[in-house]
C-alpha positions in Angstrom: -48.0 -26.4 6.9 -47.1 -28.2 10.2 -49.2 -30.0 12.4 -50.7 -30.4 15.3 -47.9 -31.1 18.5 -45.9 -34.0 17.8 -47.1 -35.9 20.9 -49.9 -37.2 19.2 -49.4 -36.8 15.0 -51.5 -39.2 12.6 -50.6 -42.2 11.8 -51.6 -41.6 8.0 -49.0 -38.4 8.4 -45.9 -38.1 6.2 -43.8 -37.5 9.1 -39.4 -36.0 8.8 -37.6 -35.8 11.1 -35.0 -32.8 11.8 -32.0 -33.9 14.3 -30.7 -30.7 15.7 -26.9 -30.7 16.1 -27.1 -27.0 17.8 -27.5 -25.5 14.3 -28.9 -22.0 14.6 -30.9 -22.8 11.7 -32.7 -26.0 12.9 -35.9 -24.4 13.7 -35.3 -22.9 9.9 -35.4 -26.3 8.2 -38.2 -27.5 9.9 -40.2 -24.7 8.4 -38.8 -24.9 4.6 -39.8 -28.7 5.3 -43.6 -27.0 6.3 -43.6 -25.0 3.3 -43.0 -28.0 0.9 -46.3 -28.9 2.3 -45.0 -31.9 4.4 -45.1 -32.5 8.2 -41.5 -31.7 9.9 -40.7 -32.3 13.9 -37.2 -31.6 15.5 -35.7 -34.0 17.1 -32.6 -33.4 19.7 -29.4 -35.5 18.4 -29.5 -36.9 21.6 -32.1 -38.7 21.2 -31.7 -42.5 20.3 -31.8 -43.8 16.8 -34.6 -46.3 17.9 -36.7 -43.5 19.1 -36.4 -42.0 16.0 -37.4 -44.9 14.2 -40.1 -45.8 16.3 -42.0 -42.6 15.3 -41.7 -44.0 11.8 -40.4 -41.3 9.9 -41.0 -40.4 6.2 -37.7 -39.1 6.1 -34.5 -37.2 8.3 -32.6 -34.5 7.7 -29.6 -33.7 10.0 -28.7 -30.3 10.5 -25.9 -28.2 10.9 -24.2 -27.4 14.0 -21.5 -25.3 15.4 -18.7 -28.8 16.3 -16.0 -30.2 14.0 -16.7 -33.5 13.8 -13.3 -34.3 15.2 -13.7 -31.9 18.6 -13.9 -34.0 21.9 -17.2 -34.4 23.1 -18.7 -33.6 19.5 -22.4 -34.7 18.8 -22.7 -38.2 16.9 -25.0 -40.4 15.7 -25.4 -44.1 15.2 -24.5 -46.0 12.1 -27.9 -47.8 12.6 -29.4 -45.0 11.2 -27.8 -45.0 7.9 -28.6 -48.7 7.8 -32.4 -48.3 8.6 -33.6 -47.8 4.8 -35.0 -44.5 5.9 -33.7 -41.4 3.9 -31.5 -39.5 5.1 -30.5 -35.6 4.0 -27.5 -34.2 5.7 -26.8 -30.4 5.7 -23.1 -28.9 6.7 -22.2 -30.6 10.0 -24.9 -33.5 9.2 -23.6 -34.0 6.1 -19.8 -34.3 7.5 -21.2 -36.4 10.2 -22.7 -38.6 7.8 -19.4 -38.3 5.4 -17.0 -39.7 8.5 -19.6 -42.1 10.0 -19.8 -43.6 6.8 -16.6 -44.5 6.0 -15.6 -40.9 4.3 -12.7 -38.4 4.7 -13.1 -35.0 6.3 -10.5 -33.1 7.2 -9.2 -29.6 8.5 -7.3 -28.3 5.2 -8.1 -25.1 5.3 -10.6 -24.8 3.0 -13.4 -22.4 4.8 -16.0 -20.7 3.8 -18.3 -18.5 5.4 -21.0 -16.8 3.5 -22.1 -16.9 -0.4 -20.2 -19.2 -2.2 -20.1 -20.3 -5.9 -21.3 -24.1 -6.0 -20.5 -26.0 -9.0 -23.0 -29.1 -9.9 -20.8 -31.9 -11.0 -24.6 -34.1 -12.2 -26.8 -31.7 -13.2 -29.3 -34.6 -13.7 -29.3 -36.0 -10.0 -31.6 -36.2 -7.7 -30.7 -33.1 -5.9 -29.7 -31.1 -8.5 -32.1 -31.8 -11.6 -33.4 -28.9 -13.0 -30.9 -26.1 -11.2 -28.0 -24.4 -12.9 -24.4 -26.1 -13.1 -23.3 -22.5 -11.2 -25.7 -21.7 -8.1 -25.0 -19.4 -5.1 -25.2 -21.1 -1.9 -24.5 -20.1 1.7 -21.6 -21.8 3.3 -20.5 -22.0 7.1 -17.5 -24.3 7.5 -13.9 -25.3 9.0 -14.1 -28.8 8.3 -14.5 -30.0 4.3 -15.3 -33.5 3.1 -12.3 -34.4 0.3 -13.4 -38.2 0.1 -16.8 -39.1 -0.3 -18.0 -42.9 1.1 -17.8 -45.9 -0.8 -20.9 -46.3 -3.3 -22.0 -41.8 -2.9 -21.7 -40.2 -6.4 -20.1 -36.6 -5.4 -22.0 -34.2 -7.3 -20.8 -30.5 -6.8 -18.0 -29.1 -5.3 -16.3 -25.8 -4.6 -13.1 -23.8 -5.5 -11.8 -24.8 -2.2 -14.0 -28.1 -1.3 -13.7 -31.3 -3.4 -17.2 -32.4 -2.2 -19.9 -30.2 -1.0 -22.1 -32.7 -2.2 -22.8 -36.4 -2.4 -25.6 -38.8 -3.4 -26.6 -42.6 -2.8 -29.8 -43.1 -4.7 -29.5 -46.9 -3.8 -29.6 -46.2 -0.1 -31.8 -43.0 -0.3 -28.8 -40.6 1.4 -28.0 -37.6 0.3 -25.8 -34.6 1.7 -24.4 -31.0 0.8 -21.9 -29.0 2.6 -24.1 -25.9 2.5 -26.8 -24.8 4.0 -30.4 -25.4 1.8 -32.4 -23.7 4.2 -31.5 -20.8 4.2 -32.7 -17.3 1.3 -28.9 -17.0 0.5 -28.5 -20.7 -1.2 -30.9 -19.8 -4.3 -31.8 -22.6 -5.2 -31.8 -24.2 -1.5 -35.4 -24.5 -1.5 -36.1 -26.7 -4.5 -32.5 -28.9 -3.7 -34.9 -29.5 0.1 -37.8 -30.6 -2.3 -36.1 -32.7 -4.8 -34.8 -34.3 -1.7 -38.3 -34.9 -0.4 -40.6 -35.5 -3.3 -37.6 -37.4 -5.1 -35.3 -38.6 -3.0 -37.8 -40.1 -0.2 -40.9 -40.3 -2.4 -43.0 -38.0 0.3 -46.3 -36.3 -1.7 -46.8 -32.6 -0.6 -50.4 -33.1 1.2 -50.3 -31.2 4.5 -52.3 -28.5 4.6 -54.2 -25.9 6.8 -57.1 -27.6 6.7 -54.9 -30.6 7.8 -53.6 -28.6 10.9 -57.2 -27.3 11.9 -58.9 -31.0 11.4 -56.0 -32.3 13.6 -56.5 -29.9 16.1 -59.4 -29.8 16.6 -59.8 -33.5 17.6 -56.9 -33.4 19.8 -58.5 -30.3 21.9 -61.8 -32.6 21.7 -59.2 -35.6 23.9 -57.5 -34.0 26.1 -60.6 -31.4 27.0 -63.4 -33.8 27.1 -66.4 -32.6 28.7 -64.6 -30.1 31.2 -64.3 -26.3 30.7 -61.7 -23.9 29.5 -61.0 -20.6 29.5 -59.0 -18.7 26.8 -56.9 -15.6 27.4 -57.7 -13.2 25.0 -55.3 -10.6 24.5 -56.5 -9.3 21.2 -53.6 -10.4 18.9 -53.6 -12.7 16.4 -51.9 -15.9 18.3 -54.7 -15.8 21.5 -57.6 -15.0 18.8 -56.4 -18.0 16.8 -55.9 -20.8 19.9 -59.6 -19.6 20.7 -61.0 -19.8 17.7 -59.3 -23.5 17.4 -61.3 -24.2 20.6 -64.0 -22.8 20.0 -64.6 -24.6 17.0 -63.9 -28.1 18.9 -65.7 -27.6 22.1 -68.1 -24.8 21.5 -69.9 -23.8 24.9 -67.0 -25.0 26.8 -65.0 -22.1 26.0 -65.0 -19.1 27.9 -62.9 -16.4 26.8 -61.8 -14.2 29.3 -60.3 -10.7 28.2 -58.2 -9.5 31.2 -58.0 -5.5 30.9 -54.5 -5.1 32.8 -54.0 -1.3 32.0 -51.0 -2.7 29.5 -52.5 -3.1 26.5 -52.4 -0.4 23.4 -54.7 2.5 23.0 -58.3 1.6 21.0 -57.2 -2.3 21.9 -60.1 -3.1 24.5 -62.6 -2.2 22.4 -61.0 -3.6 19.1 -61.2 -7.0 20.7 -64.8 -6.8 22.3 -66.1 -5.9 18.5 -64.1 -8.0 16.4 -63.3 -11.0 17.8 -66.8 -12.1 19.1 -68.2 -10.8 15.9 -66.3 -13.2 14.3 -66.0 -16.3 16.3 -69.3 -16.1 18.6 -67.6 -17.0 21.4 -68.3 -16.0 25.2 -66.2 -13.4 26.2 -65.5 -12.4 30.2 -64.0 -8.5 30.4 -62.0 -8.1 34.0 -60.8 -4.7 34.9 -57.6 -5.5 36.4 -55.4 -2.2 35.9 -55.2 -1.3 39.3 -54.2 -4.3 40.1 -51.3 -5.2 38.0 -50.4 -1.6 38.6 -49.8 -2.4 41.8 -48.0 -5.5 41.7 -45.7 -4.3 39.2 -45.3 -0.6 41.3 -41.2 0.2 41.4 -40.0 -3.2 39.7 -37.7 -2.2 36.6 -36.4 -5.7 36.3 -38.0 -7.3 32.8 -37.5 -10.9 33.7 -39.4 -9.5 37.4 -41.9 -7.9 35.5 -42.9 -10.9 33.1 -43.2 -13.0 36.0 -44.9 -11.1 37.9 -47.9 -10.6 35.0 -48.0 -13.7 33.9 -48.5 -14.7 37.6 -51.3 -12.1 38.2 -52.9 -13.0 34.8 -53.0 -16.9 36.4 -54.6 -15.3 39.5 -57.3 -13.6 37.5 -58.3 -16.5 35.7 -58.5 -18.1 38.7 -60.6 -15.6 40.0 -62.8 -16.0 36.8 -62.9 -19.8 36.6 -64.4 -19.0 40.6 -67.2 -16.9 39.0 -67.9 -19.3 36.0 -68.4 -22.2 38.3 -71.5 -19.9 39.6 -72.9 -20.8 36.5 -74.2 -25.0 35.8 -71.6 -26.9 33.8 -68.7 -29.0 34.4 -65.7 -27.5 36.4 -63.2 -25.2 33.9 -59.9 -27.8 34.3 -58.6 -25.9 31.0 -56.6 -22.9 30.4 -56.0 -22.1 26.3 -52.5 -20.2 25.2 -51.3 -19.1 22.1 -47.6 -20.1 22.8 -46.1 -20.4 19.3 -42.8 -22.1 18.8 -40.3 -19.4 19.2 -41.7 -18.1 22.7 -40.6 -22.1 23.7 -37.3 -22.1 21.9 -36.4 -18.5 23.6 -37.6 -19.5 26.7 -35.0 -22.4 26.9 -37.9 -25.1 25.4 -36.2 -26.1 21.7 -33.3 -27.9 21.1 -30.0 -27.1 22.6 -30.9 -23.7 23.3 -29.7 -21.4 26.1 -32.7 -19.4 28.3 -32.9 -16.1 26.4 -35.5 -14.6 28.6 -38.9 -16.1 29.8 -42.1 -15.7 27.8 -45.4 -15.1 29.9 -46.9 -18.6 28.3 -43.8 -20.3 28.8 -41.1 -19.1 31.7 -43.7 -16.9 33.2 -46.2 -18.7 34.7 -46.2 -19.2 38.7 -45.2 -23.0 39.9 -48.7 -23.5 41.2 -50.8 -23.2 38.1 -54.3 -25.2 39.0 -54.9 -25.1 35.0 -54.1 -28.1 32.7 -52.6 -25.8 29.4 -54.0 -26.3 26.0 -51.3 -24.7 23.2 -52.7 -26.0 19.7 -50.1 -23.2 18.7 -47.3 -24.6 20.2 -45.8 -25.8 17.2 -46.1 -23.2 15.1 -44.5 -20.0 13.4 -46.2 -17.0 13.3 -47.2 -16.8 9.7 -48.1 -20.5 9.6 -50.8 -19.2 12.5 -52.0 -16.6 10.3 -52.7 -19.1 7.7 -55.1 -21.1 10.2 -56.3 -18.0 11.0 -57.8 -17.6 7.8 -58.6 -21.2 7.6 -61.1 -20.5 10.5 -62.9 -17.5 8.7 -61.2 -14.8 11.7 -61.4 -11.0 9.6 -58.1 -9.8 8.4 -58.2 -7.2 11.3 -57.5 -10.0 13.1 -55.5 -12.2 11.1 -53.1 -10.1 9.8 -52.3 -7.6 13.2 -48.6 -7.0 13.7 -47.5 -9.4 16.9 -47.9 -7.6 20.0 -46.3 -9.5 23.4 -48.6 -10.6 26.3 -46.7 -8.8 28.9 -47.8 -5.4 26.8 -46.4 -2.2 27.2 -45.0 -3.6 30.7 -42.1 -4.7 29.5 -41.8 -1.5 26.5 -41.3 0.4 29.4 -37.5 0.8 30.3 -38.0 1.3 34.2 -40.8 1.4 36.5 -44.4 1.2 35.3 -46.8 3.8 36.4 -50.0 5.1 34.7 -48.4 8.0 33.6 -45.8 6.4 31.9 -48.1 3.7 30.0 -50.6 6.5 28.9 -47.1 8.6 27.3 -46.2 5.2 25.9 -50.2 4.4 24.5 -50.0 7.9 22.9 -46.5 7.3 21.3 -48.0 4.4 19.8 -50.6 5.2 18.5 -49.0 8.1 16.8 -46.4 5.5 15.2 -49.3 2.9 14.4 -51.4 5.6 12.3 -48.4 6.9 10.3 -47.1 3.3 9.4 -50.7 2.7 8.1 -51.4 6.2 6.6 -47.7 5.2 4.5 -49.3 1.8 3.6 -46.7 0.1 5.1 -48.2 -2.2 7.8 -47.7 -5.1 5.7 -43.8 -4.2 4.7 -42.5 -4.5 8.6 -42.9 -7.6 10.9 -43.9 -5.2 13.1 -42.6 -2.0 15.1 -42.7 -2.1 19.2 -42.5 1.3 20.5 -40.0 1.8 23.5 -40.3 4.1 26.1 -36.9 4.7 28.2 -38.3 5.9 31.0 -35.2 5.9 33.4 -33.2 8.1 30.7 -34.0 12.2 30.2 -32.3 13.8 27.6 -32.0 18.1 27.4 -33.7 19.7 24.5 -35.7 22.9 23.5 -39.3 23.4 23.1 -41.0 26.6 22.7 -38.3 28.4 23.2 -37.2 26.8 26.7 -34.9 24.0 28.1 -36.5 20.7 28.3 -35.5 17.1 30.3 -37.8 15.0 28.7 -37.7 10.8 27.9 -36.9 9.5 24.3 -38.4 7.2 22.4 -37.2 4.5 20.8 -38.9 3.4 17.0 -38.2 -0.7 16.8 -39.7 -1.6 13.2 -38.3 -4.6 12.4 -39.0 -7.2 9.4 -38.7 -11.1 9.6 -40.6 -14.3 8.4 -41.1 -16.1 11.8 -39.4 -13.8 14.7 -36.2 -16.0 14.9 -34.3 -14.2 13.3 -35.3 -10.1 12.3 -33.9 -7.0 10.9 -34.4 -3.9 11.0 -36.6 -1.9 8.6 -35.6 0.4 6.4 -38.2 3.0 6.7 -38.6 6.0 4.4 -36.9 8.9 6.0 -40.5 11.0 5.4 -42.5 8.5 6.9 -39.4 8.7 10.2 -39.8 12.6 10.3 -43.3 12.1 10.5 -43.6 10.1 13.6 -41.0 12.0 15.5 -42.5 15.2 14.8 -45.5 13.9 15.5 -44.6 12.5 18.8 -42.6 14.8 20.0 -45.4 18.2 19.2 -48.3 15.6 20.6 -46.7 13.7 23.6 -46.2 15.7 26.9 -42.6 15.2 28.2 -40.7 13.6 24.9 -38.7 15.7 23.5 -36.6 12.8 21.5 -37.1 10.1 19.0 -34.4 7.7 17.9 -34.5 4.2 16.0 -33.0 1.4 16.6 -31.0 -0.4 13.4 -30.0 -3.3 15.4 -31.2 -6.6 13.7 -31.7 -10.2 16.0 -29.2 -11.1 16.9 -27.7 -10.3 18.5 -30.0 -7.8 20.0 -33.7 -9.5 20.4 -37.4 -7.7 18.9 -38.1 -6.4 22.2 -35.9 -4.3 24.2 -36.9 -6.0 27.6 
């Protein structure tokens, strides 16, 4: 399990370090690291090797990338590191990078390989390797190929095409593979990553929810103090678990404030009033703000427009409330809680070498002048790593284990201009496709599956017997581990025919249902 952010960690925390090169998997390793129970933080490869030493790492592991490590303005690192008695672990580009900075050959030969690839283990008995097959599947994503290794590494696999795709220096604690570890398709990638950790840097696998929780909950206790904060609930699981966090650290000094923006899903008002301060105790605000979201979002289609201009109307509500709770005797609220998790900062421009895919409302969406200092004790993590604090914290599985649902709402599963009419055919779309999903007991087999309402596009089709120009919907059930990466779910065909003809007999003015099979990427959960 991570920890809390990385601006403050523990001093008594076993602490690695992942350099991203650009790898698209960076964010990947990290949490493989978390799920060998040890504290991970990424780290640009910009960043200089005395910063990275200063944070005291445990261990590094350097990632892959998209460069040859012969292009012209290629990402490298300092020997220094190699030379600091820190381990190192070098995957794909990092372990070229660390093949030609010390002293090794790598060369364009032709040797590629993209994909599954048979590895063949050279020292069964090494570090790396003890304990897997002398024949493993791994996934391999390379020009470049290492045919030399440096003086004093022991190569220990290797390839049909690749004379080392891997290398180890026990005496220096460095260690490399030309594949990728991280990744389902290297079977065996997972316990390589732990050998490496447990063995090759001596790290013991101690961290823990309750770690992340106890952590938490003393930084909130800092940076809070004795001032006030207020908590936007939103009824899913990343909102109800930064409140929950707070709650448990301040108490009294959390006010959660539910704002009721006409965009939320049907039954989800009333979900959240009964199970969330059921569970937590907490105080809980309720605005009815429909009209007026309504109105600042009346005949904007753009979805970038329509994120900022909620997550700038949900700032001027709790502004609006913090107004009304200073009525009340206390301390001034200084303090606004997200849930941010990691991938709303990494698509919203925030990670490592990564391009602006499109704003999150807790991230790119907030208005310049925000009066609220921002408390994300989620900021870090992945979705199912939240979950699993979630249930540290005693929230009901109601809560814990609700499909993710985006702040924005249906405002941005609305192709087009948002009305009422269109959000109440939306809610009722929904809803349909929410009760056959659970009726087929298959809430827990998809990550989760928005329902799109493409309300700029009328199709022709027949309905009792007459022409009709209705809107179609669009079915997104998609399955993934942490939202960076998804596919799409292979629904039974029943449980399909269901919704459609559900939707489609129930909903007024859809007379089409269609699915989309396109998995991220290139083609992101939600379609705005």
């Amino acid at each position: 399990m991570p920890a809390a952010p990385p601006a403050a960690p523990d001093t008594t925390t076993d602490v690695v370090l992942v350099v991203d090169f650009g790898a698209q998997y960076a964010q990947l390793i990290a949490r493989r690291v978390r799920e060998a129970r040890v504290y991970s933080e990424i780290v640009p490869s910009t960043m200089p090797v005395a910063e990275m030493l200063a944070k005291n790492p445990r261990a590094i592991i350097l990632s892959g990338g998209p460069s040859s490590v012969y292009a012209e303005g290629a990402p490298s690192l300092d020997r220094a590191l190699f030379e600091a008695g820190v381990p190192v672990f070098g995957m794909c580009y990092g372990f070229q990078l660390m093949a030609t900075t010390l002293g090794g050959t790598v060369d364009d030969n032709g040797a590629r390989e993209y994909g599954r690839t048979s590895l063949a283990v050279s020292k069964a008995g090494s570090t790396l390797f003890e304990g897997t097959p002398t024949e493993q599947s791994v996934w391999m994503s390379h020009g470049d190929a290492c045919s030399a290794a440096p003086e004093g590494f022991t190569v220990t696999a290797s390839t049909d095409v690749v004379p080392v795709a891997a290398f180890e220096n026990d005496e220096k604690k460095l260690y490399g593979v030309q594949y990728h570890p991280e990744v389902m398709h290297s079977t065996f990638g997972q316990q390589v990553l732990e050998h490496f950790l447990y063995r090759g840097a001596g790290i013991e696998p101690t961290w823990t929810t309750t770690n992340v929780v106890e952590e938490q909950i003393a930084l909130i206790r800092e940076q809070v103090g004795d001032k006030r904060a207020i908590c936007g609930l939103s009824g899913g699981v990343d909102s109800a678990v930064a409140a929950a966090l707070v709650q448990k650290a301040i108490g009294s000094q959390l006010t959660c404030v539910y704002v009721d923006h006409g965009l939320m899903r049907k039954g989800e008002t009333e979900q959240v009033e009964k199970d969330f301060v059921a569970a937590t105790g907490a105080k809980l605000k309720v605005v009815d703000a429909e009209k007026r979201f309504l109105d600042a979002l009346a005949g904007v289609s753009d979805p970038e427009q329509k994120r900022k201009i909620i997550g700038r109307e949900f700032i001027r509500v709790f502004e609006q409330a913090q107004l009304e709770i200073l009525q009340e005797d206390g301390p001034e609220v200084a303090f606004l809680v997200q849930g941010t998790l990691y991938p709303d900062v990494v698509e919203s421009g925030g990670g490592t070498g990564t391009a602006n895919i499109k704003s999150h409302h807790n991230v790119g969406g907030l208005p310049d002048d925000i009066e609220f200092q921002l408390v994300e004790p989620l900021r870090q993590l992945f979705k199912d790593e939240v979950r699993m604090v979630g249930q540290e914290l005693g929230l009901p599985e109601e809560i814990v284990q609700r499909q993710p649902f985006p702040g924005p709402g249906l405002g941005i599963r609305i192709v087009g201009d948002v009305t009422k009419e269109r959000l109440d055919l939306l809610r009722e779309a929904d809803a349909i496709a929410r009760e056959e999903l659970t009726a087929a007991g298959l809430d827990r087999d998809i990550w989760q599956c928005p329902v799109v309402l493409l309300a700029d596009v009328r199709s022709v089709g027949v309905q009792g017997d007459g022409r009709t120009y209705g809107h179609p919907i669009v079915l997104r059930p998609v399955s993934s581990e942490d939202a960076m990466t998804a596919d799409w779910s292979r629904l039974p065909y029943e449980t399909l025919a269901k919704i459609s003809t559900r939707i489609t007999n129930e909903v007024a003015d859809v007379n089409r249902v269609v699915l989309d099979v396109t998995s991220k990427p290139p083609g992101t959960i939600e379609w705005e």
